[in-house]
C-alpha positions in Angstrom: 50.8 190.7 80.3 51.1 188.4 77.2 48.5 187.3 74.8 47.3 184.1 74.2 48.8 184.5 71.1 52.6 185.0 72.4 51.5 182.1 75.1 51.5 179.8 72.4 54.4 181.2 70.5 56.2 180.2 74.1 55.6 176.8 74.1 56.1 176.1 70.3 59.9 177.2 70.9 60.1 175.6 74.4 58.9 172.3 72.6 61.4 172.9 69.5 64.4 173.5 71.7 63.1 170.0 73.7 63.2 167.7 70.5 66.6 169.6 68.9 68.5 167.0 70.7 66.8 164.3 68.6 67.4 165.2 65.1 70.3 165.9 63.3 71.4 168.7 63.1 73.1 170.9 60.0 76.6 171.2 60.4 76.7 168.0 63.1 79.4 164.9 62.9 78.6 162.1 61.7 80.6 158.5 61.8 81.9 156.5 58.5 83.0 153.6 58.2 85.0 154.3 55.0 86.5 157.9 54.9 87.2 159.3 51.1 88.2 162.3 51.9 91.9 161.1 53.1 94.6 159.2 50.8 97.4 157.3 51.9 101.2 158.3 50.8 104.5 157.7 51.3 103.7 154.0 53.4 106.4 151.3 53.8 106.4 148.6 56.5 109.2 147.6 58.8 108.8 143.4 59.5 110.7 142.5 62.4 111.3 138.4 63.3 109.0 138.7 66.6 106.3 138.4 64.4 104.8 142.1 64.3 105.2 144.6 61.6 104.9 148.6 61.7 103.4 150.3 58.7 104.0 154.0 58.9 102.9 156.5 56.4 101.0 159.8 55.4 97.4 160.7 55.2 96.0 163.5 53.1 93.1 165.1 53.1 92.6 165.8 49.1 88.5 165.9 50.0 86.1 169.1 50.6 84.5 167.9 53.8 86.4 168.6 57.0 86.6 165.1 59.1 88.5 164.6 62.9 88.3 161.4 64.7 90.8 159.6 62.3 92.0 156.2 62.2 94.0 154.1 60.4 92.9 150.3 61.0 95.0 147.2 58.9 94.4 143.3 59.8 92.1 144.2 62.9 94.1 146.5 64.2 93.3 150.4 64.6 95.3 153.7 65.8 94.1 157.6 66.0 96.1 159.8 63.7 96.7 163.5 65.6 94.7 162.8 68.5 91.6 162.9 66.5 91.8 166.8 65.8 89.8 168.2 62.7 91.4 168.4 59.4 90.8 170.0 56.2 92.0 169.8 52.4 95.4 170.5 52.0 96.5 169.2 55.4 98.4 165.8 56.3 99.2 163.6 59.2 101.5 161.0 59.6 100.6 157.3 61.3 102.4 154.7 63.0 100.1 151.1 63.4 101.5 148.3 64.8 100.9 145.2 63.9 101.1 142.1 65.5 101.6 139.3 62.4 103.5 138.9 59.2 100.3 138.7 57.0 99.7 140.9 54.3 98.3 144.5 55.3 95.0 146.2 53.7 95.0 149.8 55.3 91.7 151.2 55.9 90.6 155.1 57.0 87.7 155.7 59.2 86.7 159.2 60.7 83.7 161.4 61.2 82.6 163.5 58.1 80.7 166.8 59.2 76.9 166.8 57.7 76.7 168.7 55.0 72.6 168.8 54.6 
């Protein structure tokens, strides 16, 4: 038979394990908006007369965090790069957006950063 003492012991870690869900965790994802940790190289567009273009290039992750759920987004438009696997520094991935105007193209990286804290 337990003790009142291991009783309440019980129900401490039955309530932690309860509210784990609702705070972040160490080590967990988390979304931004603008990732750092990934440069752009080797990019060139392709303009074609139907009014779309195709920017293609290479991203490199030159950061220490590891980040997955890429994309590369330019006038509005966004695409996954490697089917959102995790990378780490040192590694690269190419991307293919489409486009559907002429106008000039600002690139843009978004991913998930793991927490760090």
């Amino acid at each position: 038979m337990l003790g009142d003492g291991a009783a309440v012991t019980a129900l401490v870690l039955i309530a932690a394990f309860a509210h784990a869900g609702d705070v972040p965790q160490r080590g967990a994802w988390r979304e931004q908006e603008d990732c750092r940790e990934l440069t752009f190289e080797n990019v060139s567009t392709e303009r074609f007369d139907l009014g779309q273009q195709i920017v293609s290039g290479t991203l490199n992750h030159t950061g220490l965090v590891p980040v997955k759920n890429v994309k590369v987004c330019g006038n509005g438009v966004c695409t996954g790069v490697d089917e959102g696997k995790e990378m780490k520094k040192g590694e690269s991935a190419e991307f293919v957006l489409k486009i559907p105007n002429l106008n000039a193209v600002v690139l843009g990286v978004e991913c998930s950063a793991l927490r760090s804290d």
